[in-house]
N, C-alpha and C positions, 0 to 999 in steps of 0.2 A: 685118047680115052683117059680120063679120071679116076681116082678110088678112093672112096671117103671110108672110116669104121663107124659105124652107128652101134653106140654099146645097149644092150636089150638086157635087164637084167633077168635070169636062170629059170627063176619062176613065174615072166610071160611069154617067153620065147615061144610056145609053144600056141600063144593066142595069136601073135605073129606069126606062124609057122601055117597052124590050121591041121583041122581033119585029110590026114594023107597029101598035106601040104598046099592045100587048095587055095588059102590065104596067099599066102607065099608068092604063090601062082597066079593070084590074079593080081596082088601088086606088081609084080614083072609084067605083069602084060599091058596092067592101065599106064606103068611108067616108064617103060623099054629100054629098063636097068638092068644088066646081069645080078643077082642076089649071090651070095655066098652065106652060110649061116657054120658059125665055131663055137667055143665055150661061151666066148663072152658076146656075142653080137652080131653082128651079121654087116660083111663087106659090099658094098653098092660099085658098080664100076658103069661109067657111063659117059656121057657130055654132062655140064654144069646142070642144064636142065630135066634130063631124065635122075641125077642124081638127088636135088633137091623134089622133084617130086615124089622119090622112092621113101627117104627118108621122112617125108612129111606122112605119109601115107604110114609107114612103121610105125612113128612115132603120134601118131593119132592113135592107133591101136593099143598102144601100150599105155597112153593117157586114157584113152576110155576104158580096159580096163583097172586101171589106176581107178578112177572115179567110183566105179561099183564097188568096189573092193571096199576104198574107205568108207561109203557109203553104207554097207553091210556092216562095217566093223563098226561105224558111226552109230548103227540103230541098232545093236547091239548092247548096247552102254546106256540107253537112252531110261529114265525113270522118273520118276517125281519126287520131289524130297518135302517132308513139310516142315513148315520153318519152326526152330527150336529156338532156349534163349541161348546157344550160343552163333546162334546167327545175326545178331545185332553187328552193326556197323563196329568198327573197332571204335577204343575210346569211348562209347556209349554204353553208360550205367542204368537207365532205365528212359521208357518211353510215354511221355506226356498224350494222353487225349484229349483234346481242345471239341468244344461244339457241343450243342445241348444233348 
């Protein structure tokens, strides 16, 4: 039997973890890994195989929350700006219009 640390950082652990640990529980059961969970992360003990699927499984969770996350902070930030003169290109002193 193997054991790898898969570090989870503080504030998703808990999206890894699950309502009354249901998460948790169902990656132990789809990857027939023992889970351990501590400050920093959570211990996988296993064969090469059930260890790499545990971990993938983790770490998918923690990348999709990851994604929303930035996501929400992304469209947060998001507005229109209308362009001023000091939005010219640098080194550009004025703008020629050419055409009738």
């Amino acid at each position: 039997m193997q054991t790898e640390f898969v570090p989870v950082p503080k504030d998703l652990k808990g999206h890894v973890i699950g309502k009354g640990g249901s998460v948790i529980q169902d990656i132990i059961q789809r990857s027939g890994a023992e889970i351990d969970r501590d400050e920093e992360g959570f211990t996988v003990r296993g064969d090469a195989q059930q260890i790499a699927r545990a971990k993938s499984i983790i770490l998918e969770k923690v990348v999709s929350k990851k994604k929303v996350f930035i996501k929400q902070f992304a469209n947060s930030f998001l507005y229109t700006v209308e362009p001023t003169v000091s939005d010219r290109p640098m080194g550009v002193s004025r703008f020629l219009e050419f055409g009738p």
